[in-house]
C-alpha positions as CSV (number, residue, x, y, z in Angstrom):
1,X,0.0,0.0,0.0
2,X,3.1,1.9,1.4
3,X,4.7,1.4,-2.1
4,X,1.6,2.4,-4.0
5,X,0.9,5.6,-2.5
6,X,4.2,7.1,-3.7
7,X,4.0,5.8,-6.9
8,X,0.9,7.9,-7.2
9,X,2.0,10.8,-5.1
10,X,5.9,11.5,-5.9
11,X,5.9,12.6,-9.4
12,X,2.2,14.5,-8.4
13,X,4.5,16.2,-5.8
14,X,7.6,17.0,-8.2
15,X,5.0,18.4,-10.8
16,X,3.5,20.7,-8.0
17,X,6.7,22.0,-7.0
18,X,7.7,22.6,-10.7
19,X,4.3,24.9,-11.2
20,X,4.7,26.1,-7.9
21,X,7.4,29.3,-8.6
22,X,5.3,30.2,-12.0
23,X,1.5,29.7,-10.8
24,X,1.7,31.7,-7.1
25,X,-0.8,34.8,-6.9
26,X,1.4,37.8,-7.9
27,X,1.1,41.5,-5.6
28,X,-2.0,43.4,-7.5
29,X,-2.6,40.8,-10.1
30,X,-5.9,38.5,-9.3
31,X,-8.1,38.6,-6.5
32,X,-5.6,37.4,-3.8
33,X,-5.8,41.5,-2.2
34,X,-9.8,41.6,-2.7
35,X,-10.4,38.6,-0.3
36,X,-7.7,39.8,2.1
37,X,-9.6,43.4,1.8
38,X,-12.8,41.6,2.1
39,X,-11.2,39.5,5.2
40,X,-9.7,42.9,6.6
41,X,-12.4,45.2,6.4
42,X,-14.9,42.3,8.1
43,X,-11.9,41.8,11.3
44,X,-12.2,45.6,11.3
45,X,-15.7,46.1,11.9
46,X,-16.7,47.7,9.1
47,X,-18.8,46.0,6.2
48,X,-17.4,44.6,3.2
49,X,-20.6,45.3,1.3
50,X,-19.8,49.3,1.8
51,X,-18.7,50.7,-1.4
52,X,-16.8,53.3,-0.6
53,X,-14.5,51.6,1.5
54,X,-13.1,49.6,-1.3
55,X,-13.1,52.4,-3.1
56,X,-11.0,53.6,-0.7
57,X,-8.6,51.1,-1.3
58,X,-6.2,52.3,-3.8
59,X,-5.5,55.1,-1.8
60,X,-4.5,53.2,1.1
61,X,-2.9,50.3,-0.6
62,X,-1.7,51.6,-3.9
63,X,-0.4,48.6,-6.5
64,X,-1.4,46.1,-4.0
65,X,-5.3,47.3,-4.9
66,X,-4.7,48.1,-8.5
67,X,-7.0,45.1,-9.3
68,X,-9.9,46.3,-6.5
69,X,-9.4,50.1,-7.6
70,X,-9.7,49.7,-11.4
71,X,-13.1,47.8,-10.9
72,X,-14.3,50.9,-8.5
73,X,-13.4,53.7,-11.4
74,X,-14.9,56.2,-12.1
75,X,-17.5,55.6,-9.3
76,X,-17.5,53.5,-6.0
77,X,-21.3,52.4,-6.9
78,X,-19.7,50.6,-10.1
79,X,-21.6,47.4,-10.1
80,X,-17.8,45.1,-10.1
81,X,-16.8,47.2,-7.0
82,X,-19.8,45.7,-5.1
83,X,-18.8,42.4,-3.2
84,X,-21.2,39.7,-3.9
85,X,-20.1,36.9,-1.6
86,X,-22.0,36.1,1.2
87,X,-21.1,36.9,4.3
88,X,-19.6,33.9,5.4
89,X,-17.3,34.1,3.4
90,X,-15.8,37.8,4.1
91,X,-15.9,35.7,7.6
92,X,-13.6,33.4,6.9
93,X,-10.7,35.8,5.4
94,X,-11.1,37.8,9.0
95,X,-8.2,35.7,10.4
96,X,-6.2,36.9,7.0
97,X,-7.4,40.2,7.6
98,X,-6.1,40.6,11.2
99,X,-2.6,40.4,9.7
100,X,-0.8,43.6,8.2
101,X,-1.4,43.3,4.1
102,X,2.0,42.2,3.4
103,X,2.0,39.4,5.8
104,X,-1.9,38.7,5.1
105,X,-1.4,38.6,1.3
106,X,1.4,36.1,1.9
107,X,-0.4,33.8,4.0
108,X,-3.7,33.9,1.6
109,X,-1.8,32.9,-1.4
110,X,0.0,30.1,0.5
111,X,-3.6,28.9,1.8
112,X,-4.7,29.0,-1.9
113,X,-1.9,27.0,-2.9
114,X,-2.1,24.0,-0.1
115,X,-6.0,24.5,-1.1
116,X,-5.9,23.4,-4.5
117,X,-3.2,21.1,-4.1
118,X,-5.0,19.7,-1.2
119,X,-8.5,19.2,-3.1
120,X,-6.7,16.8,-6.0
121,X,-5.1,14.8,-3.5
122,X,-8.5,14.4,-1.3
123,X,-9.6,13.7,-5.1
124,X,-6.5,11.3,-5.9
125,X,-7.9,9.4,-2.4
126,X,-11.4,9.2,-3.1
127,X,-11.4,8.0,-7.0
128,X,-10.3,4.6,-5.6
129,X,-8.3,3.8,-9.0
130,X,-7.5,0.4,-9.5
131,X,-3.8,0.9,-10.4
132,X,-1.6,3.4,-8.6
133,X,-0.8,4.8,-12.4
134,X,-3.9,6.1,-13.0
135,X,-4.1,8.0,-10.0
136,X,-0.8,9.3,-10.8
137,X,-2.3,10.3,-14.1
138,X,-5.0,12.2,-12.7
139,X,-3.0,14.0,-9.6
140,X,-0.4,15.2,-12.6
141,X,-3.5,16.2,-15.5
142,X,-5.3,18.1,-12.6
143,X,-1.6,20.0,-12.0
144,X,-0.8,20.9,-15.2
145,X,-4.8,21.5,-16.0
146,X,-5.8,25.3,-16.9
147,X,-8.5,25.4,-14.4
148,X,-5.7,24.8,-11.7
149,X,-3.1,27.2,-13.3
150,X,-5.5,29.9,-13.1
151,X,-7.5,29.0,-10.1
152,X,-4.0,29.3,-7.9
153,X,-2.5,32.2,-10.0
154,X,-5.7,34.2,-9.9
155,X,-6.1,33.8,-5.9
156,X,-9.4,31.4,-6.0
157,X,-9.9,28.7,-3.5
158,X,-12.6,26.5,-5.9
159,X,-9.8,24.1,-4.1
160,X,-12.5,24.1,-0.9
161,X,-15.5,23.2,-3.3
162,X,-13.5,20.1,-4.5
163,X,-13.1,19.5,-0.9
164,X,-16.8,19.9,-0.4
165,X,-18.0,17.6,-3.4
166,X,-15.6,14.9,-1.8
167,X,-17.1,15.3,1.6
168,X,-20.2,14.9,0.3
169,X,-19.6,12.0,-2.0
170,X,-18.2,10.0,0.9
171,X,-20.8,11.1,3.3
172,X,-23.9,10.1,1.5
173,X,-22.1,6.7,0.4
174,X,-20.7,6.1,3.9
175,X,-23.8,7.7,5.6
176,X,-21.4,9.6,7.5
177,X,-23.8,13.0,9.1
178,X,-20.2,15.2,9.6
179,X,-18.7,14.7,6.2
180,X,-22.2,16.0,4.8
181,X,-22.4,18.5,7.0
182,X,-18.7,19.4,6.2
183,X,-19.4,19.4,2.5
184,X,-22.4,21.5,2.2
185,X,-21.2,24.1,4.4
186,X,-18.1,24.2,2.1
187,X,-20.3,24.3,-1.1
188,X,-22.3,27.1,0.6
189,X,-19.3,29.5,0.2
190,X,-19.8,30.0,-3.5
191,X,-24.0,28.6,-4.1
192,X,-24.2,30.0,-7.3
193,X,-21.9,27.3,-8.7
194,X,-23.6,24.9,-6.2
195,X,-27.5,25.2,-6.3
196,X,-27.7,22.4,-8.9
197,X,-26.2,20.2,-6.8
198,X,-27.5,20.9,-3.6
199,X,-31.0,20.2,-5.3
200,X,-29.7,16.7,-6.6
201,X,-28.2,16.3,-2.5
202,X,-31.7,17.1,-1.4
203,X,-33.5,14.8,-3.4
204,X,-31.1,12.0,-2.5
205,X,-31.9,12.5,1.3
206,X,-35.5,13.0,0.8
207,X,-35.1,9.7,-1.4
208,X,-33.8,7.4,1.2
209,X,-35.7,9.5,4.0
210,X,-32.6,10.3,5.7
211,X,-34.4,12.8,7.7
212,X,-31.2,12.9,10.6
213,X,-28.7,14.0,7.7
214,X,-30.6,16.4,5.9
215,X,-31.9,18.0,9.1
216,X,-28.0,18.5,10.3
217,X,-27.0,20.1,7.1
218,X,-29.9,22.7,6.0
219,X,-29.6,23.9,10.3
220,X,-25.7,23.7,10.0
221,X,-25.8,25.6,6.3
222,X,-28.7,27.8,7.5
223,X,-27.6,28.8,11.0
224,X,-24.2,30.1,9.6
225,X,-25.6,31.9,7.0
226,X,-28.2,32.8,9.0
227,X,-25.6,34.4,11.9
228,X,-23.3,36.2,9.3
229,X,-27.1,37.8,7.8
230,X,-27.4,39.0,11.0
231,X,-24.3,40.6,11.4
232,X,-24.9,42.2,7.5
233,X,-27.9,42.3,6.9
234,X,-27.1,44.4,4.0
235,X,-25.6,41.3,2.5
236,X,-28.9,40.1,1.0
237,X,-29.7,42.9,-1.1
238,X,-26.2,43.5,-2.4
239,X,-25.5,39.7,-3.6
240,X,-29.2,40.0,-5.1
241,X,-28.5,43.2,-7.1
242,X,-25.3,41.9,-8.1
243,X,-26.3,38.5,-9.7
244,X,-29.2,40.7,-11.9
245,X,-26.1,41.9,-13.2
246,X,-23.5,39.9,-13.8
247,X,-25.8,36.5,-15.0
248,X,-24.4,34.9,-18.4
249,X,-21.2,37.3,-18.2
250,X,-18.5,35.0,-16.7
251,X,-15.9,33.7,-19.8
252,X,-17.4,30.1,-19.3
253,X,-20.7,29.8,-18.9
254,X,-22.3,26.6,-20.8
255,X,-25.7,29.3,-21.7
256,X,-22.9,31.6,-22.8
257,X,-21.1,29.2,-25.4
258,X,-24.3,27.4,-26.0
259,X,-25.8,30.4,-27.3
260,X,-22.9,31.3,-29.6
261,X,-22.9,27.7,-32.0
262,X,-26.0,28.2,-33.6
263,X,-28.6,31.3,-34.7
264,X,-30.7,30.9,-32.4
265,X,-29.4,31.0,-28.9
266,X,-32.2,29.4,-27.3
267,X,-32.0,26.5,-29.6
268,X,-28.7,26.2,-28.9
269,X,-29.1,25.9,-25.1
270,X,-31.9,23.6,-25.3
271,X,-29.1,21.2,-27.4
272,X,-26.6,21.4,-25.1
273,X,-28.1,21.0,-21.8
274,X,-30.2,18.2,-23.1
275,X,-27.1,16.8,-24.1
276,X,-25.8,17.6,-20.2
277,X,-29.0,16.0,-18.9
278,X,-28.8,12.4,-20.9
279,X,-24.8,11.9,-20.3
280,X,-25.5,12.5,-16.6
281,X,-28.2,10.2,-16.1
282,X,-27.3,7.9,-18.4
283,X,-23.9,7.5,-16.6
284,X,-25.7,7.6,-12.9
285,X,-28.0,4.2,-14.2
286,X,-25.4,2.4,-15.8
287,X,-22.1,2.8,-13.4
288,X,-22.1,-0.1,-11.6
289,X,-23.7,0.1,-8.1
290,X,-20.8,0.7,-5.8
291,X,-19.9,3.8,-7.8
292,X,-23.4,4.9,-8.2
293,X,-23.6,8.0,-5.1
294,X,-19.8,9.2,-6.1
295,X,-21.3,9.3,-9.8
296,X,-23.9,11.5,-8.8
297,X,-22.0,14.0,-6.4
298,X,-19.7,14.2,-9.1
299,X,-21.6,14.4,-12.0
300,X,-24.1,16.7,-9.9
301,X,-21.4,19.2,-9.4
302,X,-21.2,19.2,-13.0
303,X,-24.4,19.8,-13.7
304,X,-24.7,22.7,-12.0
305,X,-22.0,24.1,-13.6
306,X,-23.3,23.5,-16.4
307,X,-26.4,25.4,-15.8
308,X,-24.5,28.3,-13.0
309,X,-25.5,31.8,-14.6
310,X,-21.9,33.0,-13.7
311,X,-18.5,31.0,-14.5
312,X,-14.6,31.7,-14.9
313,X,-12.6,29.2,-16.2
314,X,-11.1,28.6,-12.6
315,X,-14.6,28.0,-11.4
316,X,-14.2,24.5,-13.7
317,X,-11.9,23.5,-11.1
318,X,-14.5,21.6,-9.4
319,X,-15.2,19.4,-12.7
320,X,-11.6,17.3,-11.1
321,X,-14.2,14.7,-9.2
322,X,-15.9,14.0,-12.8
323,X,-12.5,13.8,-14.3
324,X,-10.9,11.6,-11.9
325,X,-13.9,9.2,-11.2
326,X,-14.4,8.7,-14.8
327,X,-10.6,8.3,-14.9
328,X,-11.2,4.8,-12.0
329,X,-13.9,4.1,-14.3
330,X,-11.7,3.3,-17.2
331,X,-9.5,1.0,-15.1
332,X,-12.4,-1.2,-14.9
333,X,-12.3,-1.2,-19.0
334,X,-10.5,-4.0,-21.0
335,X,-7.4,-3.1,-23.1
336,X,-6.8,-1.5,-25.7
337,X,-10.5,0.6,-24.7
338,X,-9.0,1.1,-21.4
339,X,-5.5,3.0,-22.9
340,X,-7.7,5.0,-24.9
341,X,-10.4,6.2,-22.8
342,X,-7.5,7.2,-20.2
343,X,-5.8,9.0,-22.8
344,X,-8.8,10.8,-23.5
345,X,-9.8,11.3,-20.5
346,X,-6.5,12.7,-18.9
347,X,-5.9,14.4,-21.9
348,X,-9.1,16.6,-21.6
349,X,-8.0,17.3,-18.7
350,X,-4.1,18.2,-19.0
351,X,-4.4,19.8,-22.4
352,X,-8.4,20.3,-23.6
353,X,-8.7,23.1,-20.7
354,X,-6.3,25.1,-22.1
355,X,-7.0,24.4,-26.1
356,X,-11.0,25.7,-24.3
357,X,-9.1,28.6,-23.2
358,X,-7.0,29.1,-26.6
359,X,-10.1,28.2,-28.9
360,X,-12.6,31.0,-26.8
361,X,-10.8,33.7,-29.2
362,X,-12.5,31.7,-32.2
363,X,-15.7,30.5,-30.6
364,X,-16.8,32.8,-27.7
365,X,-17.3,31.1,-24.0
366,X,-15.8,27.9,-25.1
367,X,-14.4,26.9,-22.0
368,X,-18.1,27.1,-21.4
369,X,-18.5,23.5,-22.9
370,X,-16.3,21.4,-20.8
371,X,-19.1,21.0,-18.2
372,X,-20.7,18.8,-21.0
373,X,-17.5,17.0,-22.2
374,X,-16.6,15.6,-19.3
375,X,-20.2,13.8,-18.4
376,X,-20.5,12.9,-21.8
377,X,-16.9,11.0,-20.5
378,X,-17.6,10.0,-17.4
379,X,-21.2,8.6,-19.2
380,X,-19.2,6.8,-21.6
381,X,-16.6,5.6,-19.1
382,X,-20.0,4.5,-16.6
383,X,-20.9,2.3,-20.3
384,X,-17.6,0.5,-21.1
385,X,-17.4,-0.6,-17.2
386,X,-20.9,-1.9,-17.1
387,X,-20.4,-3.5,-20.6
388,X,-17.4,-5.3,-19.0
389,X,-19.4,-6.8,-16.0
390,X,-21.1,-10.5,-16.2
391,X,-24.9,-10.5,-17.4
392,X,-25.2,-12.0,-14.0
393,X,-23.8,-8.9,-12.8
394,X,-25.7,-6.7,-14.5
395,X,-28.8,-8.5,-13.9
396,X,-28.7,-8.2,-9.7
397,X,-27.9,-4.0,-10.1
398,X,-31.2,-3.7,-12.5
């Protein structure tokens, strides 16, 4: 086992530390200052959903804000200058915050860093690859993958959703309360990205009446949130006012690239998501039935990207689960299918995101369609591992 794990985990490490020196959030370039700011302003006392103190920003911080000041020019009440997070968030960059900006930028760009590296090996762990080589595959493709790249470089922490769809996975399969819990209150951080799938969580619960769990997490999720509303209760009318703004305008939304492909954009989003809607549930009935819950955590989370009025390309972090299950799917797969459908599938992930990225110049929002190629992979990869199965087999899952 010993032997195994590094296998899977050296060269994952030696590619991490390679990246490391050319990926780390840079002084005034990303948002690494805005959630410190945010953090700051919240261990202060003052409200991070006041305008003009981030307006106020540049003044005080100079370069270090350049990326907070140009989004509050030429007015404060600039709908980008407005922070749209919820609360609990802003909360949980306080302890960032208490720390002079130097040392507080310093320490929130190592905790992105250890984030995202930390969410593919909680990923690596919970895939449950057959051979040591495909988890090594999909530790090093989720390294080198865009979403990573700029996730880290930019100052994101999607690392703590990956964390959260994990949690989740293993919770509902285990029926462990905590790691529910755990996950959804994770999730809740960023629910635009996450509504979709705390929909499919719900109806799981509700499902197999497991009133216990799904009473922990909504008073869990909705005691937090409800606290930090109490504290700003200015909070609910700002994050409203800002998603009538910003829906459809992130750089990968699925609506966004969906609507580009054809003349008629409504057309066009119809196709796709349909498209979205049969790989997912074609892959959650035909995977066999040990895989089935991680399935549909996984391929949940991808669904409501898919769907998720706002996206950046680092937001696609959280497709890794889909990725690297789909990845343990293929080691189930007889060869040569099974050196092909890893090759696809790691290559998706290690060079697809950033010929999505390259390719967007050409065809606007296309990093907006990788929500849809990877369940249309982990769908196929759910196929070719039921195909290999007995009849006998098949016959006690149906």
């Amino acid at each position: 086992m010993r032997a195994s794990w590094l296998l899977a985990h050296v060269p994952f490490v030696i590619v991490l530390a390679l990246v490391a020196p050319v990926i780390w959030p840079e002084d005034g370039v990303g948002d690494t200052f805005r959630f410190w700011f945010a953090g700051h302003i919240a261990a202060t006392g003052g409200s991070p959903y006041d305008q003009n103190a981030w307006a106020s920003a540049g003044a005080t911080y100079g370069s270090l804000a350049e990326n907070v000041s140009s989004t509050c020019t030429p007015s404060p009440f600039e709908p980008a200058c407005l922070w749209a997070y919820p609360p609990t968030t802003a909360l949980m960059f306080a302890p960032f915050g208490l720390l002079n900006v130097r040392d507080g930028l310093n320490a929130l760009a190592l905790f992105t860093f250890l984030t995202a590296a930390a969410s593919v090996i909680a990923v690596g762990q919970w895939m449950r690859a057959r051979a040591p080589a495909t988890r090594m595959l999909a530790l090093c493709a989720c390294v080198v993958s865009h979403p990573f790249v700029f996730d880290v470089s930019a100052g994101h922490w999607e690392g703590l959703g990956v964390i959260g769809i994990v949690l989740l996975a293993v919770g509902l399969t285990e029926r462990r309360v905590a790691a529910v819990v755990g996950g959804a209150l994770l999730l809740s951080l960023k629910p635009h990205l996450y509504a979709g799938l705390g929909v499919i969580v719900l109806l799981l619960l509700v499902a197999r009446r497991d009133w216990r769990t799904l009473g922990w997490a909504l008073g869990v999720v909705g005691g937090a949130s409800g606290l930090a509303l109490l504290r700003y209760p200015e909070a609910l009318g700002a994050i409203l006012g800002r998603a009538g703004q910003v829906t459809g305008l992130g750089w990968a939304t699925t609506s966004a690239f969906a609507s580009s492909i054809l003349p008629s954009a409504v057309v066009g989003v119809i196709i796709v998501y349909a498209i979205a809607a049969a790989a997912f549930a074609l892959a959650v009935r035909s995977v066999p039935e040990e895989r089935r819950q991680d399935v549909a955590i996984a391929g949940g989370a991808a669904v409501a990207l898919t769907v998720s009025p706002y996206v950046h390309p680092y937001d696609l972090l959280v497709l890794f689960p889909v990725f690297a299950i789909a990845l343990a799917l293929n080691d189930l797969v007889g060869q040569p299918t099974r050196t092909i459908m890893l090759a696809t599938t790691a290559g998706t992930m290690a060079v697809g995101t950033w010929l999505a990225i390259i390719g967007a110049r050409i065809v606007p929002a296309l990093p907006g369609v990788l929500p849809v190629v990877t369940l249309v992979l982990l769908a196929g990869a759910a196929l070719a591992a039921r195909a290999r199965k007995s009849p006998q087999a098949r016959s006690q899952e149906t």
